[in-house]
N, C-alpha and C positions, 0 to 999 in steps of 0.2 A: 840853358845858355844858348843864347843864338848866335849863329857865324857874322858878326858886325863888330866893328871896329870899338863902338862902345863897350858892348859888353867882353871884348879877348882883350882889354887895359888888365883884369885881374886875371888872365887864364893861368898865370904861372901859379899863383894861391889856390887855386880852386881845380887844378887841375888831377891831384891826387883821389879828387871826389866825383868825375863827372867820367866816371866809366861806360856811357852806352851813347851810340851814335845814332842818330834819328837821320835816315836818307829816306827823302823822298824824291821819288820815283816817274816822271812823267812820259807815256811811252806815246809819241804821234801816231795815233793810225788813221788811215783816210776814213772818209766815212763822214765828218764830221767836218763842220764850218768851221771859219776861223771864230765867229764868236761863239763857238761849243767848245773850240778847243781851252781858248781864254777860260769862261767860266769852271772848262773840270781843272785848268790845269790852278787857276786862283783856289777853288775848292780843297785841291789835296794840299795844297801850302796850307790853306787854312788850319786844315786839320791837321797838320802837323805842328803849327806853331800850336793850336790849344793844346794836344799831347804834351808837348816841352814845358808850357806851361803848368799844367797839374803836375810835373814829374820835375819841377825846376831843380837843379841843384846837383843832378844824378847826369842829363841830359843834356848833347851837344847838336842841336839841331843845323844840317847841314844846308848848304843853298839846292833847292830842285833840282834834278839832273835831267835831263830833256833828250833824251835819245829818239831813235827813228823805230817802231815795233822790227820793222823789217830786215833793219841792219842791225838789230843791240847786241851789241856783244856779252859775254861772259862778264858780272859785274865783280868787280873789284871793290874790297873793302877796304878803310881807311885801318891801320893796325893803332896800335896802343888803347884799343876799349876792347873790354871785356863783352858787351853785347853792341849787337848791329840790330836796327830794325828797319825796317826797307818797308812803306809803304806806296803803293803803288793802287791802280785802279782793279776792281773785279775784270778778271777774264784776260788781266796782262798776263803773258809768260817771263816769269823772271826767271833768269840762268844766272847761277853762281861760278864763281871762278875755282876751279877746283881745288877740294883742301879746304872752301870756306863756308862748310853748312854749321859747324859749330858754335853755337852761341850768337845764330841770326835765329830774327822772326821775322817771319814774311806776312806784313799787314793788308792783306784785301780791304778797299775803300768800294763801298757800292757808289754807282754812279746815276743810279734814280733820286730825283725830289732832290738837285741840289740846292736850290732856292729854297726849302724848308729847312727853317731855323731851328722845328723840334728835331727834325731827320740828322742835322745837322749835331746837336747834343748829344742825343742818343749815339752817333758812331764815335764822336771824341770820346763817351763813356767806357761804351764798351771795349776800343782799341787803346786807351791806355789800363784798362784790368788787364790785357792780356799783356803787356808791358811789365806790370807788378808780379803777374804770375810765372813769366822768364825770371822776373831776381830772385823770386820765392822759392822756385825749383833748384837752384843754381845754389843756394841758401842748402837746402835741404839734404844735397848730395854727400 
């Protein structure tokens, strides 16, 4: 489920079922043009709507958050889900607000070859397994 007007018409029915919260994570650091920043920051949305996508039903995909690296504060999580997954780019520093390492995954998005479409599969792949493998554990305890 995505955060748009369309799809929260049914969140009051469906909301018993969509226990884990997809935040992603856009952290500004210098270095980088305005049309570098566009491209990663369109990339990790991407990759975050294809994740929601293979995981429909379970997942509440949230709008980007666009912090400064320099100033970000301690992130705060949304409550009433059972998991948080924070994806963010390699080599951000993500800080939790304390009290809330439980039942997050902290997704690393590599930021090589984003214009590669296979580059592109392959991480949507391999970052929603590791999505199934938080319910699996969680499952298992």
């Amino acid at each position: 489920m995505q955060w748009n007007m369309n799809e929260f018409e049914n969140w009051e029915e469906l909301r018993t079922y969509v226990d884990t919260a997809l935040l992603p994570l856009y952290l500004y650091r210098s270095g980088f043009s305005v049309d570098e920043h566009v491209l990663r920051m369109n990339y990790l949305l991407n990759v975050a709507a294809a994740i929601e996508q293979k995981l429909k039903g379970r997942i509440l995909l949230f709008p980007i958050s666009y912090q400064f690296a320099e100033e970000q504060p301690a992130q705060e999580l949304p409550e009433s889900f059972g998991f948080h997954i924070l994806l963010h780019f390699r080599g951000d520093r993500i800080r939790l607000a304390e009290g809330m390492e439980n039942g997050v995954l902290i997704l690393p998005v590599g930021d090589e070859d984003l214009d590669s479409a296979i580059r592109f599969e392959v991480t949507v792949d391999v970052l929603y397994k590791e999505v199934i493998r938080l319910w699996q554990q969680k499952r298992d305890q």
